[in-house]
C-alpha positions as CSV (number, residue, x, y, z in Angstrom):
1,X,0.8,128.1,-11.7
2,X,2.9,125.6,-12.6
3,X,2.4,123.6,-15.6
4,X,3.1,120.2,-13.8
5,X,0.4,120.8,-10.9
6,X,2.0,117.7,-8.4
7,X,5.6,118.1,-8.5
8,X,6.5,118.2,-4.8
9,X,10.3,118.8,-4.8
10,X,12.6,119.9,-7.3
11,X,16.2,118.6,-7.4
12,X,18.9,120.7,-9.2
13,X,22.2,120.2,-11.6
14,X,24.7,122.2,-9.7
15,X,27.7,123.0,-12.1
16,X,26.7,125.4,-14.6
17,X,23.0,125.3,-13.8
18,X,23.2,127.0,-10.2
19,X,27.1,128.2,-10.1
20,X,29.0,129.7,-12.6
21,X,31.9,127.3,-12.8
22,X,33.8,128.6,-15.2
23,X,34.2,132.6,-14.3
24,X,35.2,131.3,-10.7
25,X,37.6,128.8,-11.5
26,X,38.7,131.5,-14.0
27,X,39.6,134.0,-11.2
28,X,40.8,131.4,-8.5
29,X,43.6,129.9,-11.2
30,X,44.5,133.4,-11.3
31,X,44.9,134.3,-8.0
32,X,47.4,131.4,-7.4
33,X,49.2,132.1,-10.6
34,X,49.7,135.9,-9.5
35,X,51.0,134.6,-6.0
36,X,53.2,132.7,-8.4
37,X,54.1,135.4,-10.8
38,X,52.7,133.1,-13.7
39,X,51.1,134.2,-16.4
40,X,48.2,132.5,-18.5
41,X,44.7,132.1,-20.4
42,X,43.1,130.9,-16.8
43,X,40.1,130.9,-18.8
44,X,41.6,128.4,-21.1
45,X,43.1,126.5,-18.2
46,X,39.3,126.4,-16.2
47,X,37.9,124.6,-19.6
48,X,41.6,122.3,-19.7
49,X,40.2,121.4,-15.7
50,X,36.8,120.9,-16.6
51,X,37.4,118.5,-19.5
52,X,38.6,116.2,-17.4
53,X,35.1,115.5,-15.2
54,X,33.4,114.1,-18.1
55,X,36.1,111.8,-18.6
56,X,37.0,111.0,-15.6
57,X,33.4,110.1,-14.8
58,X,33.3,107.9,-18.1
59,X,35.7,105.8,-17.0
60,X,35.1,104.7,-13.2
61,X,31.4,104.1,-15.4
62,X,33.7,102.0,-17.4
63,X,35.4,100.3,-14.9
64,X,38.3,101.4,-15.8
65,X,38.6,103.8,-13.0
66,X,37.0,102.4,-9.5
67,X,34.4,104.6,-7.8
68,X,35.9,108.0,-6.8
69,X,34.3,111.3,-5.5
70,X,34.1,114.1,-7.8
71,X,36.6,115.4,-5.7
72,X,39.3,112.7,-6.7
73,X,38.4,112.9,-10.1
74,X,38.9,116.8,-10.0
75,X,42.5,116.5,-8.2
76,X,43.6,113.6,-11.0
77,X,42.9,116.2,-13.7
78,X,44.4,119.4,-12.2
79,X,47.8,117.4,-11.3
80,X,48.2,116.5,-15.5
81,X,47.4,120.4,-16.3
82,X,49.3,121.7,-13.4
83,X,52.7,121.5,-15.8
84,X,51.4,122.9,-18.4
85,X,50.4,126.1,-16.9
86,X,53.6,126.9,-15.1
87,X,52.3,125.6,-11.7
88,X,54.2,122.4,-11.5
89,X,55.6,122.9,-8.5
90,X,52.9,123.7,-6.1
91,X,53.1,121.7,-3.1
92,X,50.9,119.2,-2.0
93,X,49.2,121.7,0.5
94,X,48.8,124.2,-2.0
95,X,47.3,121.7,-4.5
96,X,44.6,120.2,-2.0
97,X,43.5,124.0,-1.3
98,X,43.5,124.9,-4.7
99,X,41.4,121.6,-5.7
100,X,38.8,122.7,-3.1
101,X,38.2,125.7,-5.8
102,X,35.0,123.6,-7.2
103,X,33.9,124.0,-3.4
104,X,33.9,127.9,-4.0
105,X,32.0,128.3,-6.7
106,X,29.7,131.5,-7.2
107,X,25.9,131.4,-8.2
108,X,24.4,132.9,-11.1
109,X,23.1,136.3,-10.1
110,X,19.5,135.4,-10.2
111,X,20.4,131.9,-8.4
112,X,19.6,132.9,-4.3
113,X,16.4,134.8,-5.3
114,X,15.1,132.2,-7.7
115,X,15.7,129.2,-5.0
116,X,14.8,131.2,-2.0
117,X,11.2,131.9,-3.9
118,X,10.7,128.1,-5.0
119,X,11.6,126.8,-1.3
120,X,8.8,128.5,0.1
121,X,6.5,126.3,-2.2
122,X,8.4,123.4,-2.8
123,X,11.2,120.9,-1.4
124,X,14.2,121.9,-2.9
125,X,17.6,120.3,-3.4
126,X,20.5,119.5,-5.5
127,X,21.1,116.5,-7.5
128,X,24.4,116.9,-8.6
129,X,27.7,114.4,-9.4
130,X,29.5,116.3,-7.0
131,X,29.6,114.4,-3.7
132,X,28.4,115.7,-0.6
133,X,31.1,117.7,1.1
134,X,31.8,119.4,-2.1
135,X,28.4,120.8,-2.4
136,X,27.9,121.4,1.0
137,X,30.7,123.4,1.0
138,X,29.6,125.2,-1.7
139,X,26.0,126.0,-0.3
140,X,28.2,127.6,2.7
141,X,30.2,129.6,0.1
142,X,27.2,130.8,-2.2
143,X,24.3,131.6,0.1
144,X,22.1,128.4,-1.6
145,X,19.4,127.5,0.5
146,X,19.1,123.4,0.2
147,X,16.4,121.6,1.8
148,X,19.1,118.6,1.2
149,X,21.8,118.1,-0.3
150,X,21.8,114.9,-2.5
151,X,24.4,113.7,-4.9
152,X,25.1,110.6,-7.1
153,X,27.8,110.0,-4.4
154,X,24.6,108.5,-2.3
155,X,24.1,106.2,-5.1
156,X,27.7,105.6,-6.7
157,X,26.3,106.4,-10.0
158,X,27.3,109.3,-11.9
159,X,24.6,110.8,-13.3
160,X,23.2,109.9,-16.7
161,X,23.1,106.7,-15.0
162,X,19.6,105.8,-13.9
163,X,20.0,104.7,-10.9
164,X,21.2,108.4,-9.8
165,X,18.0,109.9,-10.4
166,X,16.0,106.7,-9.4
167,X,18.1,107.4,-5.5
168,X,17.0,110.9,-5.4
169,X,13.2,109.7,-6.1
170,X,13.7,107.2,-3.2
171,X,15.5,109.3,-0.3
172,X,13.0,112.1,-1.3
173,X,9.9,109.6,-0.5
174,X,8.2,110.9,-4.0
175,X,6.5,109.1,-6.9
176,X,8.9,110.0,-9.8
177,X,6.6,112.4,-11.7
178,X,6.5,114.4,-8.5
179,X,10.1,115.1,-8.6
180,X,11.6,117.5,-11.0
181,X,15.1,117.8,-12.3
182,X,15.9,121.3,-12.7
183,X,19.2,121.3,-15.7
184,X,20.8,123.5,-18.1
185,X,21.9,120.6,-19.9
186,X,19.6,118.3,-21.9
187,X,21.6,114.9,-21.7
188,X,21.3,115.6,-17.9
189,X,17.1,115.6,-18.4
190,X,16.9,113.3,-21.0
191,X,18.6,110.8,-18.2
192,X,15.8,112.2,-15.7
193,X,13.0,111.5,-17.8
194,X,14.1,107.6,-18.5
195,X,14.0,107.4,-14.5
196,X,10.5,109.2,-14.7
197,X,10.8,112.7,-13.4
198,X,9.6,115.8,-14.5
199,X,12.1,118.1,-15.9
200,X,12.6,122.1,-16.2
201,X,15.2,123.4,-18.5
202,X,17.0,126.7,-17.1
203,X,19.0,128.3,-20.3
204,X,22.7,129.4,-19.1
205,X,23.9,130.7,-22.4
206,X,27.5,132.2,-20.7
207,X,28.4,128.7,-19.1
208,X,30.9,127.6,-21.4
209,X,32.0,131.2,-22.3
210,X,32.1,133.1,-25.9
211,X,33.0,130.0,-27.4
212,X,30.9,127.6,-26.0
213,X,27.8,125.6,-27.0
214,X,25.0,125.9,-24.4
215,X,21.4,124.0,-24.6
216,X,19.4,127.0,-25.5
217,X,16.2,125.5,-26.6
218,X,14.4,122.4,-25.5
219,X,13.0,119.6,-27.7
220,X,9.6,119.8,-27.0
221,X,9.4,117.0,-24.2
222,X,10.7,119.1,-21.6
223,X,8.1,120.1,-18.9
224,X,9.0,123.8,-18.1
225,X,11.5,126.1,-20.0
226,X,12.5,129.0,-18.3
227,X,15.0,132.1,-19.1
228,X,16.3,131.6,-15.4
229,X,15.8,130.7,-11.8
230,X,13.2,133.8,-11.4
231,X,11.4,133.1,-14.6
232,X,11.5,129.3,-12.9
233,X,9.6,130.5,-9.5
234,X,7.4,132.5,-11.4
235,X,6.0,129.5,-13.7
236,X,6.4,127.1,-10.8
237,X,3.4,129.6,-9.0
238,X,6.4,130.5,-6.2
């Protein structure tokens, strides 16, 4: 059973927590590079790409950027790396289709199982900075079966932003503690918790690669750890 008894709905992190970001954006740089006859560390250039979320989403926080999809703030990045890697002079077709490679993402093998247990006890749904088309797309793509698709989009707060969570709590129709974030990332559930939701940490120790720095433990306060989206359903009582 689960060990927070009236959680009605659980709302997921998408990037990294559901989808493997990084190995798919890994292969899809490469595919357009060998079209190209470019060679490169499309590894390195998938981590170049994602540094520039974080960012971007710190400054239309700051103001210094107005409010932009996910999407924009992906295609800002990818035309300042583009150079760099020898693919400067894609056109503007090729650059939109290869921008929509964050709609394409592939799920963590035990992803589809683990979700496709916990909907058959609970709502389920994402709760991702990515804005809607994006992960709708994506569901398509990866066989994820969303109740709903929410997204800090609906609120124009990026998530660690309060008021993202504090919309998901109020489209859903929930008290807070009913709702739990599911995250491999603890910033992302310590920003839950202020809001008042119930958390589950889901450890993705590959997400950032053989380099990387992945959340592999909690801090105590975190409602349910688990080793993945199966060991989630099974301590969620789905």
């Amino acid at each position: 059973m689960s060990s927070v008894p009236n959680v009605g709905a659980l709302v997921f992190d998408v990037f990294g927590t559901v989808v493997d970001w990084r190995t798919s954006v890994t292969r899809q740089a490469a595919e357009v590079a060998k079209a190209r006859g470019v060679a490169g560390d499309w590894a390195r250039f998938a981590d170049d790409w994602r540094a520039g979320y974080r960012g971007g989403m710190e400054k239309v926080t700051k103001g210094e950027w107005p409010w932009m999809k996910v999407d924009a703030i992906h295609r800002r990045r990818l035309e300042e790396i583009l150079p760099k890697y020898g693919l400067g002079d894609l056109g503007e077709a090729e650059r939109s289709e290869f921008n929509k490679a964050w709609h394409r993402l592939d799920p963590w093998p035990d992803s589809v199982e683990g979700l496709t247990r916990l909907k058959k006890r609970y709502i389920i749904g994402t709760l991702s900075n990515g804005n809607v088309s994006l992960l709708t797309n994506m569901a398509k793509h990866a066989g994820l079966p969303w109740d709903c698709i929410l997204s800090a989009e609906l609120a124009g707060h990026f998530k660690r932003d309060i008021r993202a969570y504090q919309k998901a709590v109020e489209l859903l129709d929930l008290p807070a503690e009913q709702v739990m974030l599911v995250a491999a990332h603890m910033s992302d559930l310590k920003g839950a918790q202020k809001a008042g939701l119930s958390t589950a940490l889901v450890i993705r120790p590959d997400e950032y690669g053989p380099d990387g720095a992945p959340d592999l433990e909690s801090d105590g306060t975190i409602d349910v750890v688990a080793s993945d989206f199966v060991d989630l359903a099974a301590k969620m009582g789905a």
